[in-house]
KEMAR-890337 format. One record per atom (N, C-alpha, C): x, y, z; atom name. Coordinates in pm, whole numbers. Example, Ala and Ser with C-alpha at 12.3 -4.5 7.8 and 13.67 -1.06 7.14 Angstrom:
// residues 2
SITE,1319,-569,780,N
SITE,1230,-450,780,CA
SITE,1320,-330,780,C
SITE,1285,-225,708,N
SITE,1367,-106,714,CA
SITE,1290,3,787,C
***
This chain:
// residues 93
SITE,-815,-635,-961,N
SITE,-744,-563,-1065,CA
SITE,-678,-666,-1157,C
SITE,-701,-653,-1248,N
SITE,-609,-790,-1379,CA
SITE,-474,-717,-1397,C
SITE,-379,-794,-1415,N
SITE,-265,-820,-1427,CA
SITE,-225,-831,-1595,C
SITE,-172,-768,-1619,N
SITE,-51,-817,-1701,CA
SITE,81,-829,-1725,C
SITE,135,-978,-1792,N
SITE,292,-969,-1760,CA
SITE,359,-941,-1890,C
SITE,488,-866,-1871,N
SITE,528,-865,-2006,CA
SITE,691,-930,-1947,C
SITE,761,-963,-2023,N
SITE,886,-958,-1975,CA
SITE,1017,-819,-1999,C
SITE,1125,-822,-1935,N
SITE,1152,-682,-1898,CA
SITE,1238,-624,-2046,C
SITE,1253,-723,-2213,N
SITE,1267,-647,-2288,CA
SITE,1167,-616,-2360,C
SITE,1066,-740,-2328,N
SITE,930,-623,-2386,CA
SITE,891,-515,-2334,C
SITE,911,-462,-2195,N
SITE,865,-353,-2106,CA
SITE,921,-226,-2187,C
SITE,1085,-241,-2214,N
SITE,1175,-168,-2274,CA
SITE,1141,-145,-2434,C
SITE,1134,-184,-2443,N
SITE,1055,-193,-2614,CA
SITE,942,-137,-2693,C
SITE,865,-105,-2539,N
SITE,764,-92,-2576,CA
SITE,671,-24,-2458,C
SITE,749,45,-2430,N
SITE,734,165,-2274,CA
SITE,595,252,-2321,C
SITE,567,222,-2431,N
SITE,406,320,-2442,CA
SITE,310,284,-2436,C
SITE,317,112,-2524,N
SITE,201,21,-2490,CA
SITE,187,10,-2362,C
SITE,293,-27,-2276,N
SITE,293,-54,-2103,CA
SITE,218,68,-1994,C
SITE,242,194,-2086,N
SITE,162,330,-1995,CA
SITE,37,319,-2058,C
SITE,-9,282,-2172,N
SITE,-144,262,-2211,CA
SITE,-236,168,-2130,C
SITE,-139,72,-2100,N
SITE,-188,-59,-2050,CA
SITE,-283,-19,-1914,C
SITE,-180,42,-1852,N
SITE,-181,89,-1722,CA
SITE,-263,162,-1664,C
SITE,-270,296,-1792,N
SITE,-378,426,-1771,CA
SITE,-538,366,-1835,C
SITE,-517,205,-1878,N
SITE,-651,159,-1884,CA
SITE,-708,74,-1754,C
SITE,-609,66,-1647,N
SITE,-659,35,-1571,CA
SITE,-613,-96,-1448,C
SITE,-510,-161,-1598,N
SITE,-448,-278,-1529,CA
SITE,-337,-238,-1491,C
SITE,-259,-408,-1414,N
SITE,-187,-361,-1357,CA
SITE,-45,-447,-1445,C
SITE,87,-405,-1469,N
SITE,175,-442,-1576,CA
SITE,306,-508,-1465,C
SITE,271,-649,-1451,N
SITE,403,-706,-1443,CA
SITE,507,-733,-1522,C
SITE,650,-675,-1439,N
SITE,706,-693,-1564,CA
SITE,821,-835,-1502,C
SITE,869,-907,-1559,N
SITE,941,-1013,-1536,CA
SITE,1093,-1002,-1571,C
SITE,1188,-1029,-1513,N
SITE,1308,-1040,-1540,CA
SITE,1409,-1174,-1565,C
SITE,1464,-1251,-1639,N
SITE,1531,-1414,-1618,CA
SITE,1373,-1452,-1558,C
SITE,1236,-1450,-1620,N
SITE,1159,-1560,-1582,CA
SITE,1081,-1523,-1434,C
SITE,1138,-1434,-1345,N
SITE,1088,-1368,-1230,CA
SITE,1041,-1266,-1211,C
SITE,943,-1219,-1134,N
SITE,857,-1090,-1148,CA
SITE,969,-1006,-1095,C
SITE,1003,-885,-1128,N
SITE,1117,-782,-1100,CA
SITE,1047,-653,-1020,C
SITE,923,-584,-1147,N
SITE,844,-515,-1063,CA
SITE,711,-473,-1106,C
SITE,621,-405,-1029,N
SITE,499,-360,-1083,CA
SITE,482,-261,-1112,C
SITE,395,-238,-1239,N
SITE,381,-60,-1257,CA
SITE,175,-51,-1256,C
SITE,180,54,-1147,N
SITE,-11,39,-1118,CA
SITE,10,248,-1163,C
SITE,-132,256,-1193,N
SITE,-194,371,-1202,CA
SITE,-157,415,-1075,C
SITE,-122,551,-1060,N
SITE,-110,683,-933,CA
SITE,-179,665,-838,C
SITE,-297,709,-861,N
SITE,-436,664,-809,CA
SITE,-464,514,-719,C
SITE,-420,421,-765,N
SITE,-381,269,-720,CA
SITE,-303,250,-579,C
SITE,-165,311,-685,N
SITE,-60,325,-547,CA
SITE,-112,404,-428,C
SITE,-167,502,-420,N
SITE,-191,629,-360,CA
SITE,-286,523,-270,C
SITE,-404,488,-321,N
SITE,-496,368,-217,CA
SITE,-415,277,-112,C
SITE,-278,236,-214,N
SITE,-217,142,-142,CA
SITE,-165,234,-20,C
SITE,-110,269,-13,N
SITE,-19,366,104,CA
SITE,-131,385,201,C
SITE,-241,466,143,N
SITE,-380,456,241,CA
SITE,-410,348,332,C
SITE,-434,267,259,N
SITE,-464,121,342,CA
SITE,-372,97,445,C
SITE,-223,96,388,N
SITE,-87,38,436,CA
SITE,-66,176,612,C
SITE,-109,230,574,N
SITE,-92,336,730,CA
SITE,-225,280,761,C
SITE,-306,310,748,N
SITE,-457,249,841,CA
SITE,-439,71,892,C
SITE,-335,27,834,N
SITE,-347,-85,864,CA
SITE,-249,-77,990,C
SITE,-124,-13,945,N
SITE,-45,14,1071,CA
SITE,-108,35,1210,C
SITE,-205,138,1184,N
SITE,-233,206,1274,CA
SITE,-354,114,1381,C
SITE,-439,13,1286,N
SITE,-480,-125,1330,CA
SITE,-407,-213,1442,C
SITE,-300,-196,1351,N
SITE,-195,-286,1440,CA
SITE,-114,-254,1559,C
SITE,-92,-104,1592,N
SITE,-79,-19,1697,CA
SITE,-188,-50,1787,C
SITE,-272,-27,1765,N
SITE,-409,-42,1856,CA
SITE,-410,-192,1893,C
SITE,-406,-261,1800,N
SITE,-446,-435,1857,CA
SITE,-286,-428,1946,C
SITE,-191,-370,1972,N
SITE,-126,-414,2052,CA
SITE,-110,-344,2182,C
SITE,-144,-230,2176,N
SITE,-207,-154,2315,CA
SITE,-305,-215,2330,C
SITE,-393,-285,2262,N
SITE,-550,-383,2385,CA
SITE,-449,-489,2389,C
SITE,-345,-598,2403,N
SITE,-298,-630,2398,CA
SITE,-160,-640,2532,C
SITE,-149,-496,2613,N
SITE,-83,-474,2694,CA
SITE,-177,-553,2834,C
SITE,-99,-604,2919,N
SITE,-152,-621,3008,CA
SITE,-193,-504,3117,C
SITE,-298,-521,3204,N
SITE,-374,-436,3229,CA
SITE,-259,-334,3366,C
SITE,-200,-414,3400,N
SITE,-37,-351,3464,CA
SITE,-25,-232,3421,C
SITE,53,-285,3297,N
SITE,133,-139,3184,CA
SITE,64,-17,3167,C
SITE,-99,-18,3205,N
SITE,-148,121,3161,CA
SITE,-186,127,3041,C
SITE,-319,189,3041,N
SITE,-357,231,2867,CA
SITE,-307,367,2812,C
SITE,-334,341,2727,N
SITE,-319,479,2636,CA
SITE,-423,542,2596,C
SITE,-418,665,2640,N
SITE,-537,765,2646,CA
SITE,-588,759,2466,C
SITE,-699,815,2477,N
SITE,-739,852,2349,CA
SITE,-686,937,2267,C
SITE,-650,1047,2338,N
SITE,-564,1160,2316,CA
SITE,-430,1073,2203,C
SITE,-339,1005,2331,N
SITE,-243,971,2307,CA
SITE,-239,884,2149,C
SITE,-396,787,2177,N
SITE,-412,658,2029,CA
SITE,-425,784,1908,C
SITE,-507,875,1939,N
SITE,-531,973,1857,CA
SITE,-410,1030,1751,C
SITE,-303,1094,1829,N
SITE,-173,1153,1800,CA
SITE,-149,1008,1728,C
SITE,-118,869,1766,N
SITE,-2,787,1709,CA
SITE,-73,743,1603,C
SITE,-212,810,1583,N
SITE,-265,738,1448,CA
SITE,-256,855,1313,C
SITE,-238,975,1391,N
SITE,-219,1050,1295,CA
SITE,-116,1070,1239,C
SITE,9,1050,1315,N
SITE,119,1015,1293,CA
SITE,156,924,1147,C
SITE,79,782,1153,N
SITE,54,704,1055,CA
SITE,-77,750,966,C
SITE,-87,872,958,N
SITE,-165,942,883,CA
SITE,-287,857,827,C
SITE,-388,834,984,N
SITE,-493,795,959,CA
SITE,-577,906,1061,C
SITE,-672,964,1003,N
SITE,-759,1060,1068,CA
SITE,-878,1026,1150,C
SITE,-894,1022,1269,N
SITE,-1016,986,1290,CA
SITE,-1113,1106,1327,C
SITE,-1218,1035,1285,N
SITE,-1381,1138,1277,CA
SITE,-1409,1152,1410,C
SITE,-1477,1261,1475,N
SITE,-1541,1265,1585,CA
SITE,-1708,1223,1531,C
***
């Protein structure tokens, strides 16, 4: 995804070019004193991100139940099932 930076009184200045920018596709850093402050991405973008960001969780749940020693007991499928949906990742039969 390309980037663009503006700084944060151009952002203010010019709040329509920046939603144009955006709804074309890129993504609008905006900078504050010289430092990135924050990002503005398309709906659609963010919405992927969150996607990923729970499936990744839910990655990481799992790599640490295979991870338990064989002592502690696994966790049923049932059980991986529930804590992934939880992190609102669905799995297919």
């Amino acid at each position: 995804m390309e980037m663009v930076t503006v700084s944060s009184d151009q952002f203010r200045q010019e709040w329509g070019k920046t939603v144009d920018v955006v709804l074309s596709g890129k993504a609008v850093m905006v900078e504050r004193y010289n430092r990135p402050a924050m990002v503005v991405l398309k709906c659609e973008y963010w919405e992927d991100i969150q996607v990923r960001l729970a499936m990744l969780d839910a990655i990481m749940e799992a790599d640490k139940v295979l991870a338990r020693p064989p002592d502690e007991g696994w966790v049923s499928n049932a059980e991986m099932r529930e804590r992934m949906e939880k992190r609102g990742v669905f799995m297919v039969d």
